[in-house]
N, C-alpha and C positions, 0 to 999 in steps of 0.2 A: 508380572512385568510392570513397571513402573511405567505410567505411558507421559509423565511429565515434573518435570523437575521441580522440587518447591522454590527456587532461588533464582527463579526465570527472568526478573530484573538484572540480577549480578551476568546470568549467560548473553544477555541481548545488550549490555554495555560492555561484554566481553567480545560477542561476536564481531561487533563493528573496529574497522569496516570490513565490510565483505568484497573481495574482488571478482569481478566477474574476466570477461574478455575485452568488454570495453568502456563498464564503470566501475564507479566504489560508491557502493551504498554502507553511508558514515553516519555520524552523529551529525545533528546539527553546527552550526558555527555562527560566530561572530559575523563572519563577513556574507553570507547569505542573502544578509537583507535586501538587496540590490535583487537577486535572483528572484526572491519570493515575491517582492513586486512585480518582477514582469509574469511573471504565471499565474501570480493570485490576483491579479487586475485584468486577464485575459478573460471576455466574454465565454470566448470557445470552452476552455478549460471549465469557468465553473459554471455551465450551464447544463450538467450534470452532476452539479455536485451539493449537498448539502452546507458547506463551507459555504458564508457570503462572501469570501475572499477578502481584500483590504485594496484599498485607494488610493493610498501614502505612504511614503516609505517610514514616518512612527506607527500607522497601522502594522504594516509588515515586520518590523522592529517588534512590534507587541507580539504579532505573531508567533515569531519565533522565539521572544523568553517566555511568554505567559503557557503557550502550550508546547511547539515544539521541542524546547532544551529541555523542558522536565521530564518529559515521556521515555519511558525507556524504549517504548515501543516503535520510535518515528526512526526512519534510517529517511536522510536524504539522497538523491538518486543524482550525483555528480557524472560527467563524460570527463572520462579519464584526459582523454587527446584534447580536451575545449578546458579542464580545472574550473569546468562550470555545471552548476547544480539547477537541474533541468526540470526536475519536481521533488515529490516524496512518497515515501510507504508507511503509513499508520497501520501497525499489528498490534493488534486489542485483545489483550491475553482474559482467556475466562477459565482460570485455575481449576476452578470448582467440578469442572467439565471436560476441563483434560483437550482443551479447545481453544480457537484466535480467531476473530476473523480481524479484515483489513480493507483499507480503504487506499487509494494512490491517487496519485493527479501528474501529470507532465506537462511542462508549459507544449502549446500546439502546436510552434513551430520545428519540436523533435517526434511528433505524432509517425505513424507508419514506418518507422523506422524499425523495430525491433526492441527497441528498447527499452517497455515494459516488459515484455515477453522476459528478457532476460534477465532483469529484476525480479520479477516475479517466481521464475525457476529459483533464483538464489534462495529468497525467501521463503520457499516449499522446501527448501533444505535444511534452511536452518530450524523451520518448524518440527521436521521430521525427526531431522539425523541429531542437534542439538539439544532443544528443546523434548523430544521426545512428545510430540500432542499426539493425538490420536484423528483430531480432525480438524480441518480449515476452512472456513467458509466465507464466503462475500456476497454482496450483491449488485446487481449495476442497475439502475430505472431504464424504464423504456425509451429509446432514441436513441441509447447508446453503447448499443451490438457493440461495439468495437472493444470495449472492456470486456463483455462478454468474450469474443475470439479469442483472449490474450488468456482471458481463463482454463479455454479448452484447451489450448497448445499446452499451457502448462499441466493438462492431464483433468482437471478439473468439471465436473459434469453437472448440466442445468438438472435441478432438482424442484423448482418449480417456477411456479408466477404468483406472484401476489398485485391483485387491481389495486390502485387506491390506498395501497400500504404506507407510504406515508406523506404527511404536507411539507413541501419542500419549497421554502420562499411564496405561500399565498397558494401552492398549485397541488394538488394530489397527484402522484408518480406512481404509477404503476412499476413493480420489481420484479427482475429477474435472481432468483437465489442461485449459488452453485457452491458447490463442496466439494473434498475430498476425503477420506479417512488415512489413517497408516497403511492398515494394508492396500487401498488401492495405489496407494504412493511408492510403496515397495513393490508391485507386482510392475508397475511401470518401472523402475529401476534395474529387472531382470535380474 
């Protein structure tokens, strides 16, 4: 069985965008910049996050050509009903391993809503069912269970802790790992 396609850039610029029931996780765009400043300038947001986020809207601007448009991995995470882009999804393809893990962010003011959870389910599909990997992993630092939750709904199970695993802006962050394989993805499919 082939568990991953060699041409996994051409599927994941094919894939997008993806609909769900109340976003589309798309490519980046031109007009963005506006959105990535208010969520990449939000305390809340990257005080979990490796990103030091941006300032400015030419920081944000940078953001988005220098890494987001190039990546084929980054789907942005738009509300359909608002035609506004509320964070993103970084999937980190590791060919070699038949594997992706990923990283997201959502500006705070759509927190508890759902709406990772249901990005996140997209993006377990397209892993699965297009892409064909074998397994997906992430991690969240300590403080911030709540990415953790969004994990488990999506089927995904804590695999361990790591203290001190990495320096994150001057601080050591202890990590929580979680994964899934194919077939635990498919036995949840029924």
């Amino acid at each position: 069985m082939t568990y991953m396609k060699s041409n996994h850039s051409e599927i994941l610029h094919a894939a997008a965008p993806i609909e769900t029931a109340r976003l589309m996780l798309r490519r980046p765009q031109d007009d963005d910049t506006q959105d990535i400043l208010e969520y990449g300038s939000d305390e809340r947001v990257l005080e979990h996050l490796i990103w030091p986020g941006v300032a400015t809207l030419d920081e944000a601007k940078a953001s988005l050509y220098d890494y987001l448009m190039p990546n084929p991995g980054v789907f942005m995470i738009e509300v359909k009903d608002e035609q506004k882009c509320i964070g993103s999804f970084d999937l980190r393809m590791m060919p070699d391993h038949h594997k992706a893990s990923f990283g997201f962010c959502i500006n705070s003011k759509y927190w508890g809503r759902g709406y990772m959870t249901e990005a996140l389910g997209a993006m377990l599909e397209l892993c699965f069912d297009k892409l064909e990997l074998n397994r997906v992993e992430a991690s969240c630092f300590k403080g911030n269970e709540a990415s953790g939750r969004v994990q488990e709904k999506c089927g995904m199970q804590l695999e361990g802790f790591s203290p001190q695993a990495q320096l994150v802006k001057g601080v050591f962050k202890d990590e929580y790992i979680y994964g899934i394989t194919r077939q635990q993805w498919l036995a949840l499919q029924g």
